[in-house]
C-alpha positions as CSV (number, residue, x, y, z in Angstrom):
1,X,137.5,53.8,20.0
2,X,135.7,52.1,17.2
3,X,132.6,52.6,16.3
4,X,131.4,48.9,16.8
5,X,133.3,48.9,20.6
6,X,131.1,52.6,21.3
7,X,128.2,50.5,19.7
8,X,128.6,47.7,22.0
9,X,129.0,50.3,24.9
10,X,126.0,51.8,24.2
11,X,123.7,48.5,23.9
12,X,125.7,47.4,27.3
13,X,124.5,50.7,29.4
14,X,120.8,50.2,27.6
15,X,120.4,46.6,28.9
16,X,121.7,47.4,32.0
17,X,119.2,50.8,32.6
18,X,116.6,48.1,31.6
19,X,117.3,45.8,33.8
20,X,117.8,48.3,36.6
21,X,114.2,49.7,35.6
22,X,112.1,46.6,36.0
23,X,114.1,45.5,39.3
24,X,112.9,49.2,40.8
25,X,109.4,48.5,39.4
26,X,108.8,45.1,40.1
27,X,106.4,44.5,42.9
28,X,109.2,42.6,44.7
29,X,111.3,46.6,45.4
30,X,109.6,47.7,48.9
31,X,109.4,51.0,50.4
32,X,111.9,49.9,52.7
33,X,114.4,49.5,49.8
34,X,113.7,53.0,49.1
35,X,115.8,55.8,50.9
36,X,114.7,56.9,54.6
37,X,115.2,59.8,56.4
38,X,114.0,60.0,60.1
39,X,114.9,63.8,61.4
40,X,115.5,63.4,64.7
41,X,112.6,65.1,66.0
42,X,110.6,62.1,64.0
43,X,111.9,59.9,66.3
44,X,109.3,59.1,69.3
45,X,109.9,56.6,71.9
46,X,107.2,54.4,73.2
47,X,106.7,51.8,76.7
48,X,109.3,49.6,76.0
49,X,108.7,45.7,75.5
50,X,107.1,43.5,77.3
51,X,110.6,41.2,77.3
52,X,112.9,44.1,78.9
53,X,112.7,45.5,82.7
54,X,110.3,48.2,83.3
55,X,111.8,52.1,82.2
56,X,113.1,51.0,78.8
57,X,111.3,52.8,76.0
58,X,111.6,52.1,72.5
59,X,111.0,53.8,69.1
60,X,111.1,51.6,66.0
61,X,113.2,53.4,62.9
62,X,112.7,51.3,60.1
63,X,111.1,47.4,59.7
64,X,109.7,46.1,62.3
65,X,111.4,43.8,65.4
66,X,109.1,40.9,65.7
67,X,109.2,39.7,61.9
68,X,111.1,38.6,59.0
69,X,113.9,41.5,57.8
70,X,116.2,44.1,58.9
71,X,114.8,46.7,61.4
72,X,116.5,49.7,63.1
73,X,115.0,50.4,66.8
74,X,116.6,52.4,69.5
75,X,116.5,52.4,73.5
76,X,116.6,54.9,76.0
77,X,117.1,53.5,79.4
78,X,117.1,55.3,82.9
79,X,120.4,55.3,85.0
80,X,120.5,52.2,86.9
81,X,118.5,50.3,84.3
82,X,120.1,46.6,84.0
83,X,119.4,43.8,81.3
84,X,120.2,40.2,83.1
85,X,122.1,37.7,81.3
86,X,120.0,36.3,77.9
87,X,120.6,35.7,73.9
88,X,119.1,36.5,70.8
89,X,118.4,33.9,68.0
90,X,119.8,35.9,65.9
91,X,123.1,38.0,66.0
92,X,122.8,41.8,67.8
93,X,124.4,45.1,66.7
94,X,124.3,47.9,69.2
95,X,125.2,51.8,69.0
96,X,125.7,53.7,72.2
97,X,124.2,57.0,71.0
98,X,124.1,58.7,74.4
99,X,124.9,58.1,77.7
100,X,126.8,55.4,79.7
101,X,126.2,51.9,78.5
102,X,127.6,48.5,79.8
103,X,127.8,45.6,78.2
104,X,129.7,42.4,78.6
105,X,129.1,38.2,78.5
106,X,128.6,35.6,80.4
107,X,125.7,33.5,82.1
108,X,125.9,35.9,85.3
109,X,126.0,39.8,85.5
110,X,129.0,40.7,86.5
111,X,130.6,44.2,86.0
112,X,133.8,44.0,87.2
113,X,136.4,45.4,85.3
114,X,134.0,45.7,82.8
115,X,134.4,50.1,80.9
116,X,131.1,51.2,79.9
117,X,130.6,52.6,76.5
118,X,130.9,55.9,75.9
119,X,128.6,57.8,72.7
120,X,130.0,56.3,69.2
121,X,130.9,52.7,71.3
122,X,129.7,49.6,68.8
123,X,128.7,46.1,70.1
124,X,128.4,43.3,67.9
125,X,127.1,39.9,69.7
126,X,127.0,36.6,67.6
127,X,123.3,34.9,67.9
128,X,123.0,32.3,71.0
129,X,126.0,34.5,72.8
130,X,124.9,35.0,76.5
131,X,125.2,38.8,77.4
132,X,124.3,41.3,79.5
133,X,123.6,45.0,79.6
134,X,123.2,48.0,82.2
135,X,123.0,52.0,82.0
136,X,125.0,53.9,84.6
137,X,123.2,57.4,83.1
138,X,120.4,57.8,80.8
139,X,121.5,55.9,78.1
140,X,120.0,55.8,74.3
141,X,121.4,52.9,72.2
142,X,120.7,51.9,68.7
143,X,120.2,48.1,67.7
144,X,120.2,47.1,63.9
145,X,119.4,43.1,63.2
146,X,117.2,41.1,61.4
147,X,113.9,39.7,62.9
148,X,112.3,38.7,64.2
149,X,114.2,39.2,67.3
150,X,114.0,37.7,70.2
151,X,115.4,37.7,73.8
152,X,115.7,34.6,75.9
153,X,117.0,35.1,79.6
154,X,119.4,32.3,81.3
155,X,117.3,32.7,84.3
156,X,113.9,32.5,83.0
157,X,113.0,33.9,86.5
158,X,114.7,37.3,85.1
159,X,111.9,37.3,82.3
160,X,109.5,40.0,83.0
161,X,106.8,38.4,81.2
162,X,107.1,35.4,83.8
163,X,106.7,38.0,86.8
């Protein structure tokens, strides 16, 4: 290797450590673009939303649901617990991390011939799809998306704000 090409080398890495500097400390670099751990015993779930069913709970992992950006929540439903048919705005990817979790599409909720989801199954539902969702056990799910995020139902007499 020459010593201009090592040269060159060196002045490449420099620029690119210097540019990699004032990205990290320009006020633009959030704490959420830092790295997160959540141990598990972090992880506390709350009353869920007012726009699911009563007994969902939620805990929020990272961002937050109702605004602009990627967020991380999970669910913990009771057995029996059913989501009626709705969409998102904005396009849905779900983790069952426990439990028994149905999901399927369509306007009406319909199970037949429909598997649930064992721990480890992944959903991924394109925005303005029309879904639904139940949990035969307790169930905890994980849901990554960008917000805000939003669920419109295709009754609106399913929407528990309305009743």
């Amino acid at each position: 290797m020459t010593r201009s090409f090592r040269g060159f080398l060196m002045l490449t890495g420099l620029l690119i450590l210097a540019t990699l500097t004032a990205w990290i400390a320009s006020p633009g670099f959030t704490a959420e673009e830092q790295h997160t751990v959540t141990p598990v015993e972090e992880v506390t779930f709350q009353p869920g939303p007012p726009t699911l069913p009563e007994g969902a709970q939620i805990a929020v992992l990272l961002g937050h649901p109702a605004e602009e950006g990627a967020f991380v929540i999970r669910f913990k439903f009771p057995a029996g617990f059913e989501v009626p048919p709705h969409r998102h705005s904005k396009e849905e990817h779900l983790t069952v991390l426990s439990g028994r979790f149905g999901m399927s599409t369509g306007e009406v909720l319909d199970k037949t011939g429909v598997t649930p989801l064992m721990p480890g199954g992944f959903v991924r539902i394109p925005a303005g799809h029309p879904h639904f969702a139940w949990a035969e056990e307790v169930t905890v799910v994980q849901l990554n998306g960008m917000g805000p995020f939003d669920i419109i139902y295709v009754d609106e007499a399913d929407d528990p704000r309305i009743n």
